[in-house]
C-alpha positions as CSV (number, residue, x, y, z in Angstrom):
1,X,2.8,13.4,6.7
2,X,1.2,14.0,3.1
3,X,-2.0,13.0,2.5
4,X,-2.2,11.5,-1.0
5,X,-5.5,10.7,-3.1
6,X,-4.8,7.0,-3.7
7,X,-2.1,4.0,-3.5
8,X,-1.1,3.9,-7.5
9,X,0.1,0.7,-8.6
10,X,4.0,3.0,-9.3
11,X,3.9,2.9,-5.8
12,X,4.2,0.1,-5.2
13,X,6.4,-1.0,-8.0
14,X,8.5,1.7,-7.0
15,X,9.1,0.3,-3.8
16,X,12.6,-2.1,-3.1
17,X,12.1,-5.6,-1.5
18,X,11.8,-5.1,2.4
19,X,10.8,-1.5,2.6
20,X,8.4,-0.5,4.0
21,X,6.3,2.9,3.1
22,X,2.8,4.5,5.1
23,X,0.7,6.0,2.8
24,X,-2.0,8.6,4.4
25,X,-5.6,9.0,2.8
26,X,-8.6,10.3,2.5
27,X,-10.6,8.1,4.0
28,X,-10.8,4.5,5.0
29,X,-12.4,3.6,1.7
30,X,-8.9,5.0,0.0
31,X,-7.6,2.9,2.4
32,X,-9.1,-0.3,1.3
33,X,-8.7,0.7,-2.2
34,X,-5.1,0.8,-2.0
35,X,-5.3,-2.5,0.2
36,X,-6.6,-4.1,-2.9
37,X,-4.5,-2.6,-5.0
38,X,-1.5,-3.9,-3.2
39,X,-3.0,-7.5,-3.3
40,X,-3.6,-7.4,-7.1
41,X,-0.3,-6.0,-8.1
42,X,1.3,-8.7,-5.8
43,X,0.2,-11.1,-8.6
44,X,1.5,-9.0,-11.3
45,X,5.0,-8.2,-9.6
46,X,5.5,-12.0,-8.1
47,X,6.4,-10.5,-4.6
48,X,3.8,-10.3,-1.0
49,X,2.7,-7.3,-0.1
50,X,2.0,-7.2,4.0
51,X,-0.8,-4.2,4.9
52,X,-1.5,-2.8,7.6
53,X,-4.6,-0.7,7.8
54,X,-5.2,2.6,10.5
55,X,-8.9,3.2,10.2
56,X,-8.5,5.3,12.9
57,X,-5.9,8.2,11.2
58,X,-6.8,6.5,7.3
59,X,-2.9,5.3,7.5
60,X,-2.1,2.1,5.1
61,X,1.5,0.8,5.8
62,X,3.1,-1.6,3.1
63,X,5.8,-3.6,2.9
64,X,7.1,-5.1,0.0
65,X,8.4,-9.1,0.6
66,X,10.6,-11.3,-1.8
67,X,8.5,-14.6,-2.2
């Protein structure tokens, strides 16, 4: 899997309702980065984002929800 540098907020707008995409990082702070990035652009988008966070690997799974 391709590590990227960070979570962009087109990623998440990219993404349909109900998928579901891992993203792998840098580190764990990238990884709470894009966590927060997902949980602002939730607001923006008026959808839920659920996240998942692998400290372990620096993995962040999202999935875009309908409200």
């Amino acid at each position: 899997m391709e590590t990227i540098e960070k979570v962009t907020r087109e990623h998440l707008r990219s993404m349909a309702a109900g998928e579901t995409r891992t993203f792998t990082l840098p580190s764990a702070q990238a990884c709470d980065n894009g966590k927060t990035t997902a949980y602002q652009v939730q607001n923006l988008e008026n959808c839920k984002y659920s996240v998942q966070t692998d400290y372990v690997n620096n993995r962040l799974t999202i999935t875009k929800n309908p409200v």
